[in-house]
C-alpha positions in Angstrom: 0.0 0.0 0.0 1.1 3.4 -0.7 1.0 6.6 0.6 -3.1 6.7 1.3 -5.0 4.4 3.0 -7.3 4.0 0.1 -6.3 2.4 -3.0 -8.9 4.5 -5.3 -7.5 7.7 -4.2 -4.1 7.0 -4.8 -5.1 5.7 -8.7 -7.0 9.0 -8.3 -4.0 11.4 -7.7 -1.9 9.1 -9.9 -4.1 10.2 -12.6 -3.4 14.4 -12.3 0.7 13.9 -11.0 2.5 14.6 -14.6 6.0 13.6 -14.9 9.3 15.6 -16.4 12.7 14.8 -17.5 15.7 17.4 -17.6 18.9 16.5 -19.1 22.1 18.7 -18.7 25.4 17.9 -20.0 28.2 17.8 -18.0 31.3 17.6 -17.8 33.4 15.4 -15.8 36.9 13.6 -14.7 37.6 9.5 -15.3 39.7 8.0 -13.7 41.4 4.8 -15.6 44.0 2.8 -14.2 46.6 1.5 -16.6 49.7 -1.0 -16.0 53.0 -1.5 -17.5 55.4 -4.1 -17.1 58.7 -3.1 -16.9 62.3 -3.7 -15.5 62.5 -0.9 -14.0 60.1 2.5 -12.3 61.8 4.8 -14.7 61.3 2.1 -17.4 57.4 1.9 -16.8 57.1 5.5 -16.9 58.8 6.3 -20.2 56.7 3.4 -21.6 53.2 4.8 -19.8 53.9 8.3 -21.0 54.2 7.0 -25.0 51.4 5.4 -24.2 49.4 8.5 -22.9 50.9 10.9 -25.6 49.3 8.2 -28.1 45.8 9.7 -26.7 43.8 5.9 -27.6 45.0 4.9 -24.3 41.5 2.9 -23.8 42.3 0.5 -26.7 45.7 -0.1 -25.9 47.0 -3.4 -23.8 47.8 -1.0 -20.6 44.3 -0.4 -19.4 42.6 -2.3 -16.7 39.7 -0.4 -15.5 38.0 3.2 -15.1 36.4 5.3 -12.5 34.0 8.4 -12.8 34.8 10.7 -10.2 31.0 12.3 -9.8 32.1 14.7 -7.2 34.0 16.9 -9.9 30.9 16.9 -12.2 29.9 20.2 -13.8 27.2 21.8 -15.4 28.7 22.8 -19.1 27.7 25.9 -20.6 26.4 26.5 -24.2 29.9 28.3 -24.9 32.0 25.0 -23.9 29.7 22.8 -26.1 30.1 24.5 -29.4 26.9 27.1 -28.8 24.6 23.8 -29.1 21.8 23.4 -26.2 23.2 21.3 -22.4 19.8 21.5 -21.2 16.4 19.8 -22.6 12.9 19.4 -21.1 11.0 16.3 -21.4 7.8 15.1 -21.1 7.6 12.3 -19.8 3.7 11.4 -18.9 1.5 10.1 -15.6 2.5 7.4 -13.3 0.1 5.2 -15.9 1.2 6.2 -19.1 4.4 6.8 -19.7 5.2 9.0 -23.3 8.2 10.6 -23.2 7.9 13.9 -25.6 10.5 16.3 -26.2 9.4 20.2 -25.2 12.3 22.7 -25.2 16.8 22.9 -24.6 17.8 25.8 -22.7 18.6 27.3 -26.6 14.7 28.0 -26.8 14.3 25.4 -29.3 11.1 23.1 -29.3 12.3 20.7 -31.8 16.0 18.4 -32.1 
Protein backbone atom coordinates (compact mmCIF):
# COMPACT_ATOMS: atom_id res chain seq x y z
CA UNK A 1 0.00 0.00 0.00
CA UNK A 2 1.07 3.41 -0.72
CA UNK A 3 1.01 6.62 0.58
CA UNK A 4 -3.08 6.67 1.27
CA UNK A 5 -4.97 4.43 3.00
CA UNK A 6 -7.34 3.99 0.15
CA UNK A 7 -6.29 2.42 -2.99
CA UNK A 8 -8.92 4.53 -5.30
CA UNK A 9 -7.53 7.70 -4.19
CA UNK A 10 -4.08 6.98 -4.79
CA UNK A 11 -5.12 5.75 -8.75
CA UNK A 12 -6.98 8.97 -8.33
CA UNK A 13 -4.00 11.41 -7.66
CA UNK A 14 -1.92 9.13 -9.85
CA UNK A 15 -4.07 10.15 -12.62
CA UNK A 16 -3.38 14.42 -12.30
CA UNK A 17 0.72 13.95 -11.00
CA UNK A 18 2.53 14.55 -14.65
CA UNK A 19 5.96 13.63 -14.94
CA UNK A 20 9.32 15.57 -16.36
CA UNK A 21 12.69 14.83 -17.46
CA UNK A 22 15.70 17.38 -17.60
CA UNK A 23 18.88 16.54 -19.09
CA UNK A 24 22.13 18.69 -18.70
CA UNK A 25 25.45 17.87 -20.02
CA UNK A 26 28.20 17.81 -18.02
CA UNK A 27 31.32 17.56 -17.79
CA UNK A 28 33.41 15.43 -15.84
CA UNK A 29 36.89 13.58 -14.66
CA UNK A 30 37.64 9.49 -15.31
CA UNK A 31 39.70 8.04 -13.65
CA UNK A 32 41.38 4.83 -15.62
CA UNK A 33 43.95 2.84 -14.16
CA UNK A 34 46.60 1.49 -16.65
CA UNK A 35 49.68 -1.03 -16.03
CA UNK A 36 52.97 -1.49 -17.47
CA UNK A 37 55.44 -4.10 -17.15
CA UNK A 38 58.74 -3.12 -16.86
CA UNK A 39 62.26 -3.73 -15.53
CA UNK A 40 62.52 -0.91 -14.01
CA UNK A 41 60.10 2.48 -12.30
CA UNK A 42 61.78 4.75 -14.74
CA UNK A 43 61.33 2.10 -17.42
CA UNK A 44 57.40 1.86 -16.83
CA UNK A 45 57.12 5.53 -16.88
CA UNK A 46 58.81 6.33 -20.25
CA UNK A 47 56.69 3.42 -21.63
CA UNK A 48 53.24 4.76 -19.84
CA UNK A 49 53.94 8.33 -21.02
CA UNK A 50 54.16 7.01 -24.99
CA UNK A 51 51.38 5.44 -24.20
CA UNK A 52 49.44 8.48 -22.90
CA UNK A 53 50.87 10.92 -25.58
CA UNK A 54 49.26 8.21 -28.07
CA UNK A 55 45.75 9.69 -26.70
CA UNK A 56 43.84 5.94 -27.59
CA UNK A 57 44.96 4.87 -24.34
CA UNK A 58 41.50 2.88 -23.84
CA UNK A 59 42.31 0.46 -26.75
CA UNK A 60 45.69 -0.14 -25.88
CA UNK A 61 47.00 -3.35 -23.79
CA UNK A 62 47.85 -1.04 -20.59
CA UNK A 63 44.26 -0.42 -19.43
CA UNK A 64 42.59 -2.35 -16.66
CA UNK A 65 39.74 -0.40 -15.54
CA UNK A 66 37.95 3.24 -15.07
CA UNK A 67 36.39 5.31 -12.54
CA UNK A 68 34.02 8.37 -12.82
CA UNK A 69 34.80 10.71 -10.20
CA UNK A 70 31.00 12.28 -9.84
CA UNK A 71 32.12 14.68 -7.20
CA UNK A 72 34.00 16.87 -9.92
CA UNK A 73 30.91 16.93 -12.25
CA UNK A 74 29.90 20.16 -13.77
CA UNK A 75 27.17 21.85 -15.42
CA UNK A 76 28.66 22.78 -19.06
CA UNK A 77 27.73 25.94 -20.55
CA UNK A 78 26.38 26.49 -24.22
CA UNK A 79 29.85 28.29 -24.94
CA UNK A 80 31.99 24.95 -23.86
CA UNK A 81 29.72 22.82 -26.10
CA UNK A 82 30.14 24.50 -29.37
CA UNK A 83 26.89 27.06 -28.78
CA UNK A 84 24.60 23.81 -29.05
CA UNK A 85 21.77 23.43 -26.17
CA UNK A 86 23.24 21.31 -22.40
CA UNK A 87 19.84 21.46 -21.19
CA UNK A 88 16.38 19.85 -22.55
CA UNK A 89 12.89 19.43 -21.08
CA UNK A 90 11.02 16.35 -21.42
CA UNK A 91 7.78 15.15 -21.06
CA UNK A 92 7.61 12.31 -19.79
CA UNK A 93 3.67 11.44 -18.92
CA UNK A 94 1.52 10.14 -15.55
CA UNK A 95 2.48 7.44 -13.30
CA UNK A 96 0.14 5.24 -15.86
CA UNK A 97 1.22 6.25 -19.07
CA UNK A 98 4.45 6.82 -19.72
CA UNK A 99 5.22 9.00 -23.31
CA UNK A 100 8.16 10.59 -23.22
CA UNK A 101 7.88 13.89 -25.65
CA UNK A 102 10.55 16.35 -26.24
CA UNK A 103 9.40 20.18 -25.21
CA UNK A 104 12.29 22.66 -25.22
CA UNK A 105 16.76 22.88 -24.58
CA UNK A 106 17.78 25.82 -22.74
CA UNK A 107 18.57 27.26 -26.57
CA UNK A 108 14.70 28.03 -26.79
CA UNK A 109 14.29 25.37 -29.28
CA UNK A 110 11.10 23.14 -29.30
CA UNK A 111 12.27 20.68 -31.77
CA UNK A 112 15.98 18.41 -32.10
Amino acid sequence: MGIFDNEKAEKELAKTQYYFNVERKITTWVRELHSITAESKEEAIKQMILEFKKDELGDTETYVEQEHLCDCDTYMDIEDNNGSATAELYFDGTFDDRNREFLIDNLNKNEI
